[in-house]
SEFI-901239 format. One record per residue: residue number from 0; residue in three letters; x, y, z of N, C-alpha, C, O, CB in turn. Coordinates in Angstrom, 1 decimal, always signed. Glycine has a CB too. Layout:
! SEFI-901239
NODE   n res   n.c1   n.c2   n.c3  ca.c1  ca.c2  ca.c3   c.c1   c.c2   c.c3   o.c1   o.c2   o.c3  cb.c1  cb.c2  cb.c3
NODE NUM ALA      X      Y      Z      X      Y      Z      X      Y      Z      X      Y      Z      X      Y      Z
...
END
This chain:
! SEFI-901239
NODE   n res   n.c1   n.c2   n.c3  ca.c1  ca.c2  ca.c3   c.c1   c.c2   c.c3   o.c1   o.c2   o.c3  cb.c1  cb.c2  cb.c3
NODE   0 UNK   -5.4   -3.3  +15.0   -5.1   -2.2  +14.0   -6.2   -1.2  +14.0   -6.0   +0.0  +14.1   -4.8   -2.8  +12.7
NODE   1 UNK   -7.4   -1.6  +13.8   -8.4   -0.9  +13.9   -8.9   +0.0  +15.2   -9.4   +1.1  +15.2   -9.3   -1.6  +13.6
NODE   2 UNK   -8.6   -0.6  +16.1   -9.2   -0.1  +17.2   -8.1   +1.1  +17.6   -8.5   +2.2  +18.1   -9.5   -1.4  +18.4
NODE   3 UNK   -6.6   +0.9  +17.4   -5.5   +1.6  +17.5   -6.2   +3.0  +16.7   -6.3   +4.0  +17.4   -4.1   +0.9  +16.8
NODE   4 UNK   -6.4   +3.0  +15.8   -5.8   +3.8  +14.6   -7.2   +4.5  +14.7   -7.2   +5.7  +14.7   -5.3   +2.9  +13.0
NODE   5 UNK   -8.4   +4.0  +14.7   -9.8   +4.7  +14.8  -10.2   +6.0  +15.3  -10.0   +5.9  +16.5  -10.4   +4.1  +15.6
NODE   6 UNK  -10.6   +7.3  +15.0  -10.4   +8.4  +15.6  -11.7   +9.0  +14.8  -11.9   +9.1  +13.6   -8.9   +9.0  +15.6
NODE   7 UNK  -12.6   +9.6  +16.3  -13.6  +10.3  +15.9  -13.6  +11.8  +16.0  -13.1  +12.3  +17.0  -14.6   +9.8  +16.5
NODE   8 UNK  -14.1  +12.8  +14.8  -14.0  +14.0  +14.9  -14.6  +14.3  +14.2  -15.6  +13.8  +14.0  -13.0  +14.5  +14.9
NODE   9 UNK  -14.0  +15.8  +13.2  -14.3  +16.1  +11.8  -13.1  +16.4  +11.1  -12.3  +17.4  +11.2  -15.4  +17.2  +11.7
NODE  10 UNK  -13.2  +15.1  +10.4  -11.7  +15.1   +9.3  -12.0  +15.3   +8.1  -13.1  +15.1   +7.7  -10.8  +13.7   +9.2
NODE  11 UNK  -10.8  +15.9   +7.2  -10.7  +16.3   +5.8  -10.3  +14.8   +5.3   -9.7  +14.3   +6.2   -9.5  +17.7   +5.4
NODE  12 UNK  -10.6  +14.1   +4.3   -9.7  +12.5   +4.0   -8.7  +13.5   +2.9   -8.5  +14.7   +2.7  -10.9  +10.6   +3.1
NODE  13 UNK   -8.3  +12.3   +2.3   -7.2  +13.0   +1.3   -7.9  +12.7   +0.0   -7.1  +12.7   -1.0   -5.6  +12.3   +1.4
NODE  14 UNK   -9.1  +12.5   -0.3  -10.1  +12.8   -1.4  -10.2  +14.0   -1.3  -10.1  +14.6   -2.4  -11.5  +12.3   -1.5
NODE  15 UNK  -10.5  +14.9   -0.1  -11.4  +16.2   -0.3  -12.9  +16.0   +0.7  -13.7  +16.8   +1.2  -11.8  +16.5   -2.2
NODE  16 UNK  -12.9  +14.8   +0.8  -14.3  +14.4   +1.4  -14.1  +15.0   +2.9  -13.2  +15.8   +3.1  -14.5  +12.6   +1.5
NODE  17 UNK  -14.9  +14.8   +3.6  -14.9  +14.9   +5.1  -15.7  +14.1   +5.6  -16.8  +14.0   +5.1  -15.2  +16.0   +5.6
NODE  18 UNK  -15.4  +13.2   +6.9  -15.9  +12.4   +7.6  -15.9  +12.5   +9.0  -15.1  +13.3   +9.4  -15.4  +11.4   +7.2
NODE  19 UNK  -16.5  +11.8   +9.9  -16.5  +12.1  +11.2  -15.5  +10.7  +11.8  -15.1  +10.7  +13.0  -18.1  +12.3  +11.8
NODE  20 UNK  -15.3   +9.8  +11.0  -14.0   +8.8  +11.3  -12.8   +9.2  +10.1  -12.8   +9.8   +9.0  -14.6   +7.0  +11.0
NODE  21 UNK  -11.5   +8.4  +11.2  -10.6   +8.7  +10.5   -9.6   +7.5  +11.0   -9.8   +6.8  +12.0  -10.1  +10.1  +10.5
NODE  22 UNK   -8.7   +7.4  +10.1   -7.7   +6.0  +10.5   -6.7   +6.4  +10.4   -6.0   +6.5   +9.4   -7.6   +4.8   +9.7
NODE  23 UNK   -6.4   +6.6  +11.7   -4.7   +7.0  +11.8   -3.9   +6.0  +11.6   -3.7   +5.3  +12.5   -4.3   +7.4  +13.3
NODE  24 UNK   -2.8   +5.4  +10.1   -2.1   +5.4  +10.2   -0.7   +5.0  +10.8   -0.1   +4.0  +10.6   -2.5   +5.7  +10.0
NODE  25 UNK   -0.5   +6.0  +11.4   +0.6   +6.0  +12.1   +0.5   +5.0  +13.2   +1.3   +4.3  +13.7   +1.0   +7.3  +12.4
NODE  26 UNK   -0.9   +5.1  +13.7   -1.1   +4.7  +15.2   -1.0   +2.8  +14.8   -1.0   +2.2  +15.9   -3.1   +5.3  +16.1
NODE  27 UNK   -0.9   +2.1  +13.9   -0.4   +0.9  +13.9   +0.9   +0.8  +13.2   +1.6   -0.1  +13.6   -1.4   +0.2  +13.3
NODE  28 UNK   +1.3   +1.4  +12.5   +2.7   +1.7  +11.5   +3.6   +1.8  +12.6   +4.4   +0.8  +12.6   +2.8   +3.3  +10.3
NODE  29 UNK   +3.8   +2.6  +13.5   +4.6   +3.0  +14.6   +4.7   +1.9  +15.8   +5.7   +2.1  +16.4   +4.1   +4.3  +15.1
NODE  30 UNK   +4.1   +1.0  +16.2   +3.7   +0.0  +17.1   +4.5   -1.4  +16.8   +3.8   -2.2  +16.2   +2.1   -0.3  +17.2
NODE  31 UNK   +5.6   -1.7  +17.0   +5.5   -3.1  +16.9   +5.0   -4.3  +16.8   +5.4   -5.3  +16.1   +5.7   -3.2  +17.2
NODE  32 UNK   +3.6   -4.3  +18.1   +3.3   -5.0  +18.4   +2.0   -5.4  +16.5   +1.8   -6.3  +15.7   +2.9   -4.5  +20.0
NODE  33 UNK   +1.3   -3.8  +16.9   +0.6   -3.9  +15.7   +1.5   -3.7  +14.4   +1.2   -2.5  +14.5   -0.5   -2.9  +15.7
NODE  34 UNK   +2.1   -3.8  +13.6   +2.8   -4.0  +12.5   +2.9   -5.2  +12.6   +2.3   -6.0  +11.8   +4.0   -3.3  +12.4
NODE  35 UNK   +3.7   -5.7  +13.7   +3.9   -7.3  +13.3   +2.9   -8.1  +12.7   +3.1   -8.8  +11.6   +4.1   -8.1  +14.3
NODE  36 UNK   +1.7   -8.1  +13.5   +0.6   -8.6  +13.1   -0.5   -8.2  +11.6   -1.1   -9.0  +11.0   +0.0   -8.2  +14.3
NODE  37 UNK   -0.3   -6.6  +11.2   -1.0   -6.2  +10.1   +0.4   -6.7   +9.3   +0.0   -7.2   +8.2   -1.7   -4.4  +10.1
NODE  38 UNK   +1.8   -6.9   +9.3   +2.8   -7.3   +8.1   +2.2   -9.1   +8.1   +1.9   -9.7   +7.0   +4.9   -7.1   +8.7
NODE  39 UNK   +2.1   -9.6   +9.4   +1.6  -11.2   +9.3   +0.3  -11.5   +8.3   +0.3  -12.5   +7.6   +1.1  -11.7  +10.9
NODE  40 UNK   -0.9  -10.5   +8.2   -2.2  -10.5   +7.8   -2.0  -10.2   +6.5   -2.4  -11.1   +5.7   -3.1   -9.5   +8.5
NODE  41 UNK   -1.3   -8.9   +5.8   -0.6   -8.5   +4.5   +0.1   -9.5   +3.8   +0.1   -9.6   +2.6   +0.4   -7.5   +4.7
NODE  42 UNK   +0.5  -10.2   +4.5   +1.6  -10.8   +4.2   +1.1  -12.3   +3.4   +1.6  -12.8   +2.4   +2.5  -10.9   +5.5
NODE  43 UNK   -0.3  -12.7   +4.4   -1.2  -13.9   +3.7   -2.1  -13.5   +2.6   -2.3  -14.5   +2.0   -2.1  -14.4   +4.7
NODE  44 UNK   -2.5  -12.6   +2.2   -2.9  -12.1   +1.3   -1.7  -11.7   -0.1   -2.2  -11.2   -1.1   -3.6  -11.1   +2.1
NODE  45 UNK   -1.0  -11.8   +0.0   -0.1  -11.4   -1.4   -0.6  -13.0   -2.4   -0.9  -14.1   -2.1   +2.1  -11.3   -1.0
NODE  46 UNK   -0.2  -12.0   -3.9   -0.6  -13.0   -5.2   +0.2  -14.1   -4.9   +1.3  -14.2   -4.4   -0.3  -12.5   -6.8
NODE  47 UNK   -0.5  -14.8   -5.5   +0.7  -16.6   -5.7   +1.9  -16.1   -6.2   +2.0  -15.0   -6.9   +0.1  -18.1   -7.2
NODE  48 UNK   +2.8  -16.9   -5.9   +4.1  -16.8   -6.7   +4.9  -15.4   -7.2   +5.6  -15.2   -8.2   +3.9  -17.5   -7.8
NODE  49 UNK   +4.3  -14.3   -5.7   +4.9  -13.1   -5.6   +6.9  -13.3   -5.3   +7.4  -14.0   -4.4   +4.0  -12.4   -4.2
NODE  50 UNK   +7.5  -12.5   -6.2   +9.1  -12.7   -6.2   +9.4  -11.3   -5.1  +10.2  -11.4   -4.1   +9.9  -12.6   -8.1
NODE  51 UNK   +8.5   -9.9   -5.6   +9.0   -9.0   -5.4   +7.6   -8.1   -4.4   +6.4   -8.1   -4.7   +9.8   -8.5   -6.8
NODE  52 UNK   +8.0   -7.4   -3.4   +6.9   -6.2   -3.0   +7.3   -4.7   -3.2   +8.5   -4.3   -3.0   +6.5   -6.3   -1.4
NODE  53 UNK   +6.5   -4.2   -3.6   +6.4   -2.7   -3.7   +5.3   -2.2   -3.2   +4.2   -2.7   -3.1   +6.5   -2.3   -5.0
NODE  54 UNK   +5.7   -0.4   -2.5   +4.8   +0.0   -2.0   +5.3   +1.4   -2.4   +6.5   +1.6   -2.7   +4.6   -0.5   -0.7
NODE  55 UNK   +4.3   +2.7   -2.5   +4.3   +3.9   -3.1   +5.2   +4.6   -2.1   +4.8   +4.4   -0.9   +2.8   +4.5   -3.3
NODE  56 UNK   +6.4   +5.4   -2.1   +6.7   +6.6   -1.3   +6.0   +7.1   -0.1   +5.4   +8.1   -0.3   +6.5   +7.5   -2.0
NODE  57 UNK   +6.0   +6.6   +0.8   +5.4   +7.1   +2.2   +5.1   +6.3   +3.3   +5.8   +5.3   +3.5   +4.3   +7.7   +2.1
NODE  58 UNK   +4.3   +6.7   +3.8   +3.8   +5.7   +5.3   +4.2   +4.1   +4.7   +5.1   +3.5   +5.2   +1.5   +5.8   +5.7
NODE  59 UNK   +3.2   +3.5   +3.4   +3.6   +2.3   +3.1   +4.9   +1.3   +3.4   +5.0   +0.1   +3.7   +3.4   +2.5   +2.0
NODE  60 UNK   +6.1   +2.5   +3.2   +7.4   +1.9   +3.4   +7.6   +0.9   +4.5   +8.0   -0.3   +4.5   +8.4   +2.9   +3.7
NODE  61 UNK   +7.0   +1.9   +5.4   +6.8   +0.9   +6.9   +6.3   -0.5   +7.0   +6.9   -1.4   +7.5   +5.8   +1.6   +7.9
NODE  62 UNK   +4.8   -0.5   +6.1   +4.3   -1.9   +5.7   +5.3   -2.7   +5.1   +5.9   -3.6   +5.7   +3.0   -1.9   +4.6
NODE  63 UNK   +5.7   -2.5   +3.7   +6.0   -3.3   +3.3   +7.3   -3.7   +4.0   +7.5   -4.9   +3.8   +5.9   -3.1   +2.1
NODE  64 UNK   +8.4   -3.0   +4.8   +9.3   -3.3   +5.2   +9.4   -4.4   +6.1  +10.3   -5.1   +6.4   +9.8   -2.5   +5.5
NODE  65 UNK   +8.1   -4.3   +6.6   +8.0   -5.4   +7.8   +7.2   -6.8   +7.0   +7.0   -7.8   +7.7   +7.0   -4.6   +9.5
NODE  66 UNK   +6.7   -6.7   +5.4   +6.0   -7.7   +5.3   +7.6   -8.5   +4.6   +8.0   -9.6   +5.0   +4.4   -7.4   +4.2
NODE  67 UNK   +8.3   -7.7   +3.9   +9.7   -8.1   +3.6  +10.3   -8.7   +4.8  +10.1   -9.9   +4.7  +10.6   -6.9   +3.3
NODE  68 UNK  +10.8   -8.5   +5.8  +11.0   -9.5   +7.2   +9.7  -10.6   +7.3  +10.1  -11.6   +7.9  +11.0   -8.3   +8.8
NODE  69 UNK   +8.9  -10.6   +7.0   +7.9  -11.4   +7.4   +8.2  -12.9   +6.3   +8.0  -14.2   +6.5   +6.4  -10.5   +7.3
NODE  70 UNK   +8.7  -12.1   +5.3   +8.4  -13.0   +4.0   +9.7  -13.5   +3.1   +9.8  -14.3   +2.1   +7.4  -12.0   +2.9
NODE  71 UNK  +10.9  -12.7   +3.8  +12.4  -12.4   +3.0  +12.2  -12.2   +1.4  +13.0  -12.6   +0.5  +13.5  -14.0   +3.2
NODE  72 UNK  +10.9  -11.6   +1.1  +10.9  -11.3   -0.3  +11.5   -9.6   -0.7  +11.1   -8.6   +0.0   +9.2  -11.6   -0.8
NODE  73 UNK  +12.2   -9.5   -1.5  +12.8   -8.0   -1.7  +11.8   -7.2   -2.0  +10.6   -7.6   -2.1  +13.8   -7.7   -2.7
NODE  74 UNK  +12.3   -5.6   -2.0  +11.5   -4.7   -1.7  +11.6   -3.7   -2.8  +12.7   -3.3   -3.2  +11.9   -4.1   -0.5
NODE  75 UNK  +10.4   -3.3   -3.5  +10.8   -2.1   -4.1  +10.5   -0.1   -3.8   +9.4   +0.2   -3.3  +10.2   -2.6   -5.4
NODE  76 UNK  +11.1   +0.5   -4.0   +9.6   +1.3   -3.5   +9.8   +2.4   -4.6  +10.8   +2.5   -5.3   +9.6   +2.1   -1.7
NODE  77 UNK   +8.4   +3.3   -4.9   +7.8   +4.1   -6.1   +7.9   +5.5   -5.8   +6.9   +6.0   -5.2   +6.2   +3.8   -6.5
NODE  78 UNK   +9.1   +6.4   -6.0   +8.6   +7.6   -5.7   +7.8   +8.5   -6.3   +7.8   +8.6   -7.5   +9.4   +8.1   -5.6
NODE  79 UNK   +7.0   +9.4   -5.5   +6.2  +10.2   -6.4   +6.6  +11.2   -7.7   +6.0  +12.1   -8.3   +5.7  +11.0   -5.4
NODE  80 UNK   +7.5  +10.7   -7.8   +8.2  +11.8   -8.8  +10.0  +11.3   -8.2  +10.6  +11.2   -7.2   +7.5  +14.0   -8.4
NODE  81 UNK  +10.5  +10.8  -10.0  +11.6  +10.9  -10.3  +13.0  +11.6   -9.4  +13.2  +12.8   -9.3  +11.3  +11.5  -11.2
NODE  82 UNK  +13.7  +10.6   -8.9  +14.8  +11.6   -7.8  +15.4  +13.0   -8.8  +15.6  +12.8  -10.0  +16.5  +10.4   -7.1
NODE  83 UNK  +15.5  +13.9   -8.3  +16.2  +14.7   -9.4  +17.8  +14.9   -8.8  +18.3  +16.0   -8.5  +15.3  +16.3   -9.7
NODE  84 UNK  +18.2  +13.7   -8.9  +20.2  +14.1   -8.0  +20.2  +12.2   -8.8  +19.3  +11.3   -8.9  +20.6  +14.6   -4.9
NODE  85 UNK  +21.2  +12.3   -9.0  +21.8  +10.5   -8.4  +21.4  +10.3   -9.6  +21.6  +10.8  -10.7  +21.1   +9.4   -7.0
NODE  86 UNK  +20.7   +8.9   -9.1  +20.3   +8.2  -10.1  +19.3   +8.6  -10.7  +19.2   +7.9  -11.7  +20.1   +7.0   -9.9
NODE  87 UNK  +18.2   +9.4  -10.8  +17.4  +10.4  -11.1  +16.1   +9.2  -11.3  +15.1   +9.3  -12.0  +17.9  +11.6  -12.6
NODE  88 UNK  +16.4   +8.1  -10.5  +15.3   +7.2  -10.4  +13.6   +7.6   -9.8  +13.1   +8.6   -9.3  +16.0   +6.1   -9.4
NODE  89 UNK  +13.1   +6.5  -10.2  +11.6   +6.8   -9.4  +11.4   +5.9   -9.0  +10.5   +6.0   -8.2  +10.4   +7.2   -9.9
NODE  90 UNK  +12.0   +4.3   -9.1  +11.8   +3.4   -9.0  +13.2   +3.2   -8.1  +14.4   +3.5   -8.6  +11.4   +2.9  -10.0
NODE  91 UNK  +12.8   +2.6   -6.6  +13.9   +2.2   -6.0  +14.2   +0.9   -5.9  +13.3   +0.3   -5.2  +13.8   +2.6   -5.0
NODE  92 UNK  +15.2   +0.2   -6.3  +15.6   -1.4   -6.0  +15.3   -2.0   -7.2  +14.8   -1.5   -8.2  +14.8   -2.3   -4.7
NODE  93 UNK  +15.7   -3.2   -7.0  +15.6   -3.9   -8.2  +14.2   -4.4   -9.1  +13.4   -5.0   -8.4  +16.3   -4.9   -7.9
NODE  94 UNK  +14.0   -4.3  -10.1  +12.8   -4.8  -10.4  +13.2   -5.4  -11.7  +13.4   -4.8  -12.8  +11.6   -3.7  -10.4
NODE  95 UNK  +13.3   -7.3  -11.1  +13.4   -7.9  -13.1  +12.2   -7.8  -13.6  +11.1   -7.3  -13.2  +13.7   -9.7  -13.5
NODE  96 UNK  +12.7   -8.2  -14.6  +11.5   -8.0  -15.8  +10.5   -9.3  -15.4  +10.9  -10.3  -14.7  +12.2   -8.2  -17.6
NODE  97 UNK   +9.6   -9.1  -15.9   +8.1   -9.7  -15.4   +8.5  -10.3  -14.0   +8.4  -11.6  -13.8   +7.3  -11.0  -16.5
NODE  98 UNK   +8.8   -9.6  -13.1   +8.6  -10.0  -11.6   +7.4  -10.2  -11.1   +6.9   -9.0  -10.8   +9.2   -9.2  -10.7
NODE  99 UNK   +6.6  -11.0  -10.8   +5.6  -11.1  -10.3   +5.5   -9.8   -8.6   +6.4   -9.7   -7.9   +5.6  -12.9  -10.2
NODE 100 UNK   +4.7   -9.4   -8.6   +4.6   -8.5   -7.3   +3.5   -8.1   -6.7   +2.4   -8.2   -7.2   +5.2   -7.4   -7.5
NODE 101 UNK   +3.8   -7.7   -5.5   +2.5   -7.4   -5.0   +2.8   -5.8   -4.1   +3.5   -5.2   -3.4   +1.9   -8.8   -3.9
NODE 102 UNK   +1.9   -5.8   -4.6   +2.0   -3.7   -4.0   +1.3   -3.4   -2.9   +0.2   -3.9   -2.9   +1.0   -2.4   -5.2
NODE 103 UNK   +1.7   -2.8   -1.6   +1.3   -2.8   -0.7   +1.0   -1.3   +0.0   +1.8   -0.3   -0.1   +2.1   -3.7   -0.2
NODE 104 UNK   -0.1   -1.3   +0.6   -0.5   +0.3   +0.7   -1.0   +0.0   +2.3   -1.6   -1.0   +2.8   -1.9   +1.0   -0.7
NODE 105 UNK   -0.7   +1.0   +2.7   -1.5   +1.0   +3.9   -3.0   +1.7   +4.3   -3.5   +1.1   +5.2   -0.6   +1.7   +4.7
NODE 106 UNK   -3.9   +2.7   +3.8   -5.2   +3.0   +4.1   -5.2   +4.0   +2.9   -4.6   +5.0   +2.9   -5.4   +3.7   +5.6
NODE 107 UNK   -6.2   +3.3   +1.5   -6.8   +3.9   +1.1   -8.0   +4.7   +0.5   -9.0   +4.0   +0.5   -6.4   +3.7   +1.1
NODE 108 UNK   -8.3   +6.0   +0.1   -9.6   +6.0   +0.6   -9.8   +6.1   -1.1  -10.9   +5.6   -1.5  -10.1   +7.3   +2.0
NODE 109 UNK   -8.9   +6.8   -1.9   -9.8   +7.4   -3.3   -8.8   +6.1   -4.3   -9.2   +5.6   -5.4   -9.5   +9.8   -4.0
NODE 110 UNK   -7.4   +5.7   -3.5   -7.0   +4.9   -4.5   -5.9   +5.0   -5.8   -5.4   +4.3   -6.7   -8.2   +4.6   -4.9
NODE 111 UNK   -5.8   +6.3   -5.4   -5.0   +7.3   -7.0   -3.6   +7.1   -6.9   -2.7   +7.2   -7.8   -5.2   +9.3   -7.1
NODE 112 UNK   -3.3   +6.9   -5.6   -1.6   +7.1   -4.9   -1.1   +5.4   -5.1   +0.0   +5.0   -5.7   -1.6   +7.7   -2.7
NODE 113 UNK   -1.8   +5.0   -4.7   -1.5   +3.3   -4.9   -1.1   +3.1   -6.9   +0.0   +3.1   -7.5   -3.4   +2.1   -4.3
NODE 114 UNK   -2.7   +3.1   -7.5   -2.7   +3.3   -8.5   -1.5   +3.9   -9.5   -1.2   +3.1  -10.4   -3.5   +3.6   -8.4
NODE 115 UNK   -1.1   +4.7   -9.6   -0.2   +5.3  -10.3   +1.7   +4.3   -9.4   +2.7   +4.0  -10.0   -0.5   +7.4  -10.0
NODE 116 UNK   +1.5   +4.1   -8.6   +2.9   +3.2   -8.3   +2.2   +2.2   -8.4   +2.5   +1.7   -7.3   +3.8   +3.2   -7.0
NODE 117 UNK   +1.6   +1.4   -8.9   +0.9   +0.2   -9.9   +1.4   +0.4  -11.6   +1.7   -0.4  -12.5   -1.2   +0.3   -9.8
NODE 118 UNK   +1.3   +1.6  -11.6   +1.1   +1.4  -13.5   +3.1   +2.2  -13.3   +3.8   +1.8  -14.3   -0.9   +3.1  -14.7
NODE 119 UNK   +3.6   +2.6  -12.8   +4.6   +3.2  -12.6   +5.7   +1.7  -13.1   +6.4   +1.3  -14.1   +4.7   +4.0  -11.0
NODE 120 UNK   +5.4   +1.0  -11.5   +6.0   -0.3  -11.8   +6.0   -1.0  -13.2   +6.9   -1.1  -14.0   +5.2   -1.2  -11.0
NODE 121 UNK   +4.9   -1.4  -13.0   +4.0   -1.9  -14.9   +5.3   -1.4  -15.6   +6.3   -2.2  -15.6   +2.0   -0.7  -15.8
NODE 122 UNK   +5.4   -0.1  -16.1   +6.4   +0.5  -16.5   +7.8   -0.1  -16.9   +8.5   -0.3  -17.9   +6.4   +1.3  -15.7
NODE 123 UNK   +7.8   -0.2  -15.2   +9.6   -0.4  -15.2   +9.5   -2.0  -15.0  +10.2   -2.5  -14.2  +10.7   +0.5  -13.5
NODE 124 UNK   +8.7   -2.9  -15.7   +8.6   -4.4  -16.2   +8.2   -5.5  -15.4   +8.4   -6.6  -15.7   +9.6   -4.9  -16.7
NODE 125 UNK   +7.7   -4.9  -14.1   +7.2   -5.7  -13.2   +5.5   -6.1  -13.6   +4.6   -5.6  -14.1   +7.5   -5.0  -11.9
NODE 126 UNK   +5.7   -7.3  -12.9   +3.8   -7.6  -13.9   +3.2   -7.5  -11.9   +3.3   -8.3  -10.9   +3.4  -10.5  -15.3
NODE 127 UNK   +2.7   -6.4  -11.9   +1.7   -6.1  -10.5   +0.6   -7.0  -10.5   -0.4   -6.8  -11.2   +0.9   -4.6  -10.6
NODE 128 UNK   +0.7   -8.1   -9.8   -0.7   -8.8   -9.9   -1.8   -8.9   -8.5   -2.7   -9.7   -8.4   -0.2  -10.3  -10.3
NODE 129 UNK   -1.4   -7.9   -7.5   -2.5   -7.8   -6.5   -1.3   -6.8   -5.9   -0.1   -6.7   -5.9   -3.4   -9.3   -5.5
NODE 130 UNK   -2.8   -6.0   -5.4   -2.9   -4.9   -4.5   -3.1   -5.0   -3.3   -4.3   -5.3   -3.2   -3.7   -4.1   -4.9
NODE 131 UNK   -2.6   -5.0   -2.0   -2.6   -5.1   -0.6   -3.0   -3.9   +0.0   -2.3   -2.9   +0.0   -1.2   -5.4   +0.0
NODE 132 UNK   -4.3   -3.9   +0.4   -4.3   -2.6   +1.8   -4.6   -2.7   +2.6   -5.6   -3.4   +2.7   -5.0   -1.5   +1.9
NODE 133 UNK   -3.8   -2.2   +4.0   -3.9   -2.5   +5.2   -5.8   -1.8   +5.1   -6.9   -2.4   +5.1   -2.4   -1.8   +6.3
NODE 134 UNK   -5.7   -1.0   +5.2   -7.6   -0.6   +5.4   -7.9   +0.0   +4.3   -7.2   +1.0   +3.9   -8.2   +0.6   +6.7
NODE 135 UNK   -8.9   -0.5   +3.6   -9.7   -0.2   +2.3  -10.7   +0.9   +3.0  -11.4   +0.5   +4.0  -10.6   -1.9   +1.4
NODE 136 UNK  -10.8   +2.0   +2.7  -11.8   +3.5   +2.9  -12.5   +3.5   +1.6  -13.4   +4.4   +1.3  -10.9   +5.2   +3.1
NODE 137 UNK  -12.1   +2.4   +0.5  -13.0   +3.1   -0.7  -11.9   +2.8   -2.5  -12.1   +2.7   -3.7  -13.2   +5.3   -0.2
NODE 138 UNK  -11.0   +2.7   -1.5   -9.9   +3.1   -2.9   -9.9   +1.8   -3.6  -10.1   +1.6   -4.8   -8.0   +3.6   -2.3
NODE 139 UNK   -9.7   +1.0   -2.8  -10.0   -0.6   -4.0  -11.2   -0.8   -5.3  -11.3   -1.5   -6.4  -10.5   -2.0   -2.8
NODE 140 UNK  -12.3   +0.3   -4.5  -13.3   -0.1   -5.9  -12.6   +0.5   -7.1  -12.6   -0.1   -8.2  -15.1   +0.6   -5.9
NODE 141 UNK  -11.7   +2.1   -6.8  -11.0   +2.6   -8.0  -10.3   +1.4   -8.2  -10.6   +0.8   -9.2  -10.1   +4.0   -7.9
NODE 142 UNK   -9.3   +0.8   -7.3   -8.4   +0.1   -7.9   -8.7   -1.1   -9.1   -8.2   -1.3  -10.2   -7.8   -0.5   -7.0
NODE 143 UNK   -9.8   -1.8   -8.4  -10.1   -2.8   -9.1  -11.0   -2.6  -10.6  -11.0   -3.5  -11.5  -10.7   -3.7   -8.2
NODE 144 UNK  -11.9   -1.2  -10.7  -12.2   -0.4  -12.1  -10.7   -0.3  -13.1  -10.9   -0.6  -14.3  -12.7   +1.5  -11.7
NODE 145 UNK   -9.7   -0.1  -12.8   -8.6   +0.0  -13.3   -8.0   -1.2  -14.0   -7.2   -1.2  -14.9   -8.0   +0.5  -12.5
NODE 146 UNK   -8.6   -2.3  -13.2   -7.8   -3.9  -13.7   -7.1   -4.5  -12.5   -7.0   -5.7  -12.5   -6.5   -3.8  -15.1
NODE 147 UNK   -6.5   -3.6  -11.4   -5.9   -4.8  -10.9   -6.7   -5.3   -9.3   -7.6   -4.8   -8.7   -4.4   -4.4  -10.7
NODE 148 UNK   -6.0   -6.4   -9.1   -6.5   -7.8   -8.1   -6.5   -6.7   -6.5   -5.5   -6.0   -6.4   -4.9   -9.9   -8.1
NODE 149 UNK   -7.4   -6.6   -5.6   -6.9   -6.2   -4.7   -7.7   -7.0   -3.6   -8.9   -7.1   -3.6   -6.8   -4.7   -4.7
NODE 150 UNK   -6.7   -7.6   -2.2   -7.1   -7.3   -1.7   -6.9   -6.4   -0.2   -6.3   -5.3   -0.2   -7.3   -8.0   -1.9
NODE 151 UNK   -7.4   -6.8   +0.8   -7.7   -5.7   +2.1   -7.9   -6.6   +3.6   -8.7   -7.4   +4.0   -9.4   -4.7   +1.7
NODE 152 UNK   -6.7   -6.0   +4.3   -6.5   -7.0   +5.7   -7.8   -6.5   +6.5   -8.3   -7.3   +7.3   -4.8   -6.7   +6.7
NODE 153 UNK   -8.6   -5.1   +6.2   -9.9   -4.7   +6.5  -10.4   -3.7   +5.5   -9.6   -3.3   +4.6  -10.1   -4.2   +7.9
NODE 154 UNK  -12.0   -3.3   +5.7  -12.3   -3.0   +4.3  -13.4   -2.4   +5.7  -14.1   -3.1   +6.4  -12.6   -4.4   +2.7
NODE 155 UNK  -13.1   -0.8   +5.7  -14.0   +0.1   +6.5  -14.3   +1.2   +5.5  -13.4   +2.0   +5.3  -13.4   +0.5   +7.9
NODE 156 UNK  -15.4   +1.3   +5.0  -16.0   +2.2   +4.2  -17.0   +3.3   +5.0  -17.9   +2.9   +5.7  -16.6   +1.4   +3.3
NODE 157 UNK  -16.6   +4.8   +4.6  -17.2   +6.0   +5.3  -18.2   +5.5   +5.4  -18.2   +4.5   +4.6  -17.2   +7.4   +4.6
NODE 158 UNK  -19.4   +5.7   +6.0  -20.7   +6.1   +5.6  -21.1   +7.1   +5.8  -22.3   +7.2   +5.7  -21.5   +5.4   +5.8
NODE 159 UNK  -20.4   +8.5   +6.3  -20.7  +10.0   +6.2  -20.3  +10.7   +5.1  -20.5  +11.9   +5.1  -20.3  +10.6   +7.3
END
């Protein structure tokens, strides 16, 4: 996953920061080979006695869909904002009340995007009890300042 996704340059992150590494994402999300393996790694890492997974609106979908096949546990997902047609939901799929869950993110660097489909969930009565990131850039120390459990299938922090 790492070695896929690794890319040297000069990148903007999605803090605002800039770094001369960057983690592409896509370059393991898109791969079979690597998904299987980062959904297998994700997948050992979720809270005890997880019922349900959720993951934020985006790239994540991909994770958690394949940790769902990995695990036959259902799926939820968090949109950034409320559908405005239909069900005018923000929350997709089922979520009982105090479902135990685990939220699954693929690379984060500040942590804010995860976070808010953590407390979103919370919300709609799911009890979030760990946070999954395929690569921790930073965002887990916010996460875990906030209260919740996280962990990280790798944990590569800027140092530029």
């Amino acid at each position: 996953m790492v070695e896929a996704s690794e890319l040297h340059g000069s990148f903007v992150l999605s803090s605002g920061a800039t770094s001369t590494v960057y983690f592409d994402k896509f370059r393991f999300l898109t791969q079979p080979d690597l998904l299987r393996d980062v959904a297998h790694a994700g997948a050992g890492l979720l809270a005890a006695d997880t019922v349900l997974l959720g993951a934020p609106e985006g790239a994540a979908m991909l994770l958690v869909a394949a940790v769902s096949l990995e695990t036959g546990l259902p799926v939820t997902v968090v949109r950034k904002q409320p559908k405005a047609y239909g069900t005018r939901a923000q929350v997709e799929g089922e979520v009982p009340p105090g479902a135990i869950t685990t939220l699954l993110e693929d690379v984060s660097t500040t942590g804010h995007q995860v976070r808010r489909a953590a407390e979103v969930l919370d919300e709609a009565g799911a009890d979030v009890r760990r946070i999954v990131l395929a690569i921790d850039r930073g965002g887990a120390d916010h996460l875990r300042e906030a209260g919740y459990d996280v962990a990280a299938v790798a944990v590569l922090r800027p140092t530029d």
